[in-house]
C-alpha angles and dihedrals in degrees: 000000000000113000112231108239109210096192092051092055090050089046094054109117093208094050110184115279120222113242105244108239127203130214135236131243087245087048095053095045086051104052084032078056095051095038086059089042090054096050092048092054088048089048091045087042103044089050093049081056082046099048089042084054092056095042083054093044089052092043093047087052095048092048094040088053093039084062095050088051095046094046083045080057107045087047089049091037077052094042085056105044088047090046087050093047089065 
């Protein structure tokens, strides 16, 4: 039995060519198809990040404002009991 040499056949001038294929009309619709299909998940998926970044903007700002509202209260809940204490 003949060994196989692996660095004769990298060392060939003349390596093995593929044999250009071309698709068929079928073929084509079909990966056009996918490709469409593809876009339309990125698009679908890169609004839903988008939508999640605003949730979390408009969360951030209510909570942000609910603070400030919380820490107004507490100055003005303060300001009455010293002023009842007198």
């Amino acid at each position: 039995m003949n060994e196989f040499d692996l660095d004769e056949l990298l060392n060939e001038s003349h390596p093995i060519s593929p044999v250009p294929i071309s698709p068929s009309n079928d073929d084509i619709m079909n990966l056009s198809k996918r490709l469409d299909h593809l876009t339309i998940d990125m698009n679908t998926q890169n609004l839903t990040i988008e939508l999640e970044k605003m949730k979390q903007r408009r969360l951030r700002r209510s909570f942000k404002q609910l603070k400030s509202e919380i820490l107004s209260l507490r100055q003005t809940t303060t300001q009455l009991q010293s002023d009842n204490d007198l």
